[in-house]
C-alpha positions as a Markdown table, in Angstrom:
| # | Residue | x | y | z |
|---|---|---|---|---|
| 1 | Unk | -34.0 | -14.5 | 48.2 |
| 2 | Unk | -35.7 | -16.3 | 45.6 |
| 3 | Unk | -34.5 | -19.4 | 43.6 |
| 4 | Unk | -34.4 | -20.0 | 40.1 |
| 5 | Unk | -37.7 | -20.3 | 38.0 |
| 6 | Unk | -37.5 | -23.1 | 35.2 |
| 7 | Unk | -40.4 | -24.0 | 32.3 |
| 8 | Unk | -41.8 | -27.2 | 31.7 |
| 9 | Unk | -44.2 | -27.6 | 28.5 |
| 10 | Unk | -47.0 | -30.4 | 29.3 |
| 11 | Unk | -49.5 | -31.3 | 26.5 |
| 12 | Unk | -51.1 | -34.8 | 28.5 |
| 13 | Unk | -51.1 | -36.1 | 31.8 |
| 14 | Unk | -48.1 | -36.8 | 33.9 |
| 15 | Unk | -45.3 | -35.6 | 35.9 |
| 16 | Unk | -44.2 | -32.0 | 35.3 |
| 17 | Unk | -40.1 | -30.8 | 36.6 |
| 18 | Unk | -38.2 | -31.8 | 39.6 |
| 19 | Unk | -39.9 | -32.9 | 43.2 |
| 20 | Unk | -40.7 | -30.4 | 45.6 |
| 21 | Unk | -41.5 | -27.2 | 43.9 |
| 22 | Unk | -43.5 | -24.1 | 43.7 |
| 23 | Unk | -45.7 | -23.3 | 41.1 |
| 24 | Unk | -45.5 | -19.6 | 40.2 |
| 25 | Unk | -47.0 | -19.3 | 37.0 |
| 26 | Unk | -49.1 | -20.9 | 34.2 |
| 27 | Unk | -49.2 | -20.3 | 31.0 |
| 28 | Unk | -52.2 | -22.0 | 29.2 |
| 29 | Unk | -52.7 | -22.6 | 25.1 |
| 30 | Unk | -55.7 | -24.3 | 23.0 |
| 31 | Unk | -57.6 | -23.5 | 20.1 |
| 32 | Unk | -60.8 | -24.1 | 21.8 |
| 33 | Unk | -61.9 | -23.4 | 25.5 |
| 34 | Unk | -60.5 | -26.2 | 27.6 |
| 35 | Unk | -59.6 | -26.9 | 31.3 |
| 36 | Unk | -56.6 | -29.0 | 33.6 |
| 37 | Unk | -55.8 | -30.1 | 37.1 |
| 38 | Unk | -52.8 | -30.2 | 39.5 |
| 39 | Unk | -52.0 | -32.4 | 41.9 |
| 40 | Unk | -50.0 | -32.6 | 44.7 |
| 41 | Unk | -47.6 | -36.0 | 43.0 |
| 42 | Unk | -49.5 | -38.7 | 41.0 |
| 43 | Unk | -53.0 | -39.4 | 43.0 |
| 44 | Unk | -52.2 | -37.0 | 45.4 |
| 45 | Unk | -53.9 | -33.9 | 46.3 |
| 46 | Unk | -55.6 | -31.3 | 44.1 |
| 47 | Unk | -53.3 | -28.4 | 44.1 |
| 48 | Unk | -55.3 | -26.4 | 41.1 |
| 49 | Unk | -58.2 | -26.7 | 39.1 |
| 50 | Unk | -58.2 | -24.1 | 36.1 |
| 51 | Unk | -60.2 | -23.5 | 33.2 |
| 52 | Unk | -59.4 | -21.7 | 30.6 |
| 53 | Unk | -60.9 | -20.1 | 27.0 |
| 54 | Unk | -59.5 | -20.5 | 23.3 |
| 55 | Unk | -56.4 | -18.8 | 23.1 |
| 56 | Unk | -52.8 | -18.0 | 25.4 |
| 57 | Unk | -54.0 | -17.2 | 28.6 |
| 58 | Unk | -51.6 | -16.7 | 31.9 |
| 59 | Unk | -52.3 | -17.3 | 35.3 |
| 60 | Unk | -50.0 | -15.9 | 37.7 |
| 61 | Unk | -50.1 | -16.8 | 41.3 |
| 62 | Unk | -49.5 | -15.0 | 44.3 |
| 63 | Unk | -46.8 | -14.7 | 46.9 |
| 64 | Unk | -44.6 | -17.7 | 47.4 |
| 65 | Unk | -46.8 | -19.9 | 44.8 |
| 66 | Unk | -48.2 | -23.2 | 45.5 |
| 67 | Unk | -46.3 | -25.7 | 46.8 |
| 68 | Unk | -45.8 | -29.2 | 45.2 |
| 69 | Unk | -44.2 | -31.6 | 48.1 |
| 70 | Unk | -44.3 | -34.4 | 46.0 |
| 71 | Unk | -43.8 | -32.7 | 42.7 |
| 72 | Unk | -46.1 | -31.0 | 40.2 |
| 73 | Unk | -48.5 | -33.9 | 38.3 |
| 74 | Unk | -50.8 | -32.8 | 35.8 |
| 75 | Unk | -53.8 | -35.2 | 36.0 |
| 76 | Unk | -56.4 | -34.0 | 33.4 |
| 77 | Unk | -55.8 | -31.8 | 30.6 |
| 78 | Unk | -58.5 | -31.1 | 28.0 |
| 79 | Unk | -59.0 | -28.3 | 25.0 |
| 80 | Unk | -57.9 | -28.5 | 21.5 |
| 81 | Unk | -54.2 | -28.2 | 21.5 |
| 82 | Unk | -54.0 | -27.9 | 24.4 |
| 83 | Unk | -50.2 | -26.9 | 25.9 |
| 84 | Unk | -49.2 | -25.9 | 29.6 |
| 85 | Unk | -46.0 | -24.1 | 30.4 |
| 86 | Unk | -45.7 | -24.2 | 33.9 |
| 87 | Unk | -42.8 | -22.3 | 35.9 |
| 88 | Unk | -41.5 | -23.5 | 39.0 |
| 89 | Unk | -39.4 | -22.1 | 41.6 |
């Protein structure tokens, strides 16, 4: 049975929802081509390196997502207005 799926909105680096989660989709905004990275917690491992053109864009991911042990940190963001939603499970 799956759990509930939340949003979090991230425009700059930093910590993104609760702890332990699983990332199960991205959603990814900017009015010029841009690019971000997710980490496993704040210096931790790379989870996801994406980039991404002007415009919404979604990135859906497989299966039981990726798992954050030590929560979801976004650690570069770039792009013109740039915006993540990010839903985790």
């Amino acid at each position: 049975m799956a759990g509930p799926v939340k949003a979090y909105s991230a425009t700059a680096t930093g910590a993104v929802g609760p702890g332990r989660s699983r990332i199960k989709q991205i959603v990814m905004y900017a009015t010029a081509a841009g690019a971000f990275t997710l980490t496993d917690g704040n210096g931790g491992a790379t989870l996801l390196t994406q980039k991404f053109p002007a415009g919404q864009n979604a990135l859906n991911i497989p299966g039981d997502g990726i798992i954050a042990e030590s929560g979801v940190y976004v650690s570069a963001i770039s792009g013109t207005g740039a915006e993540l939603t990010i839903f985790l499970a």
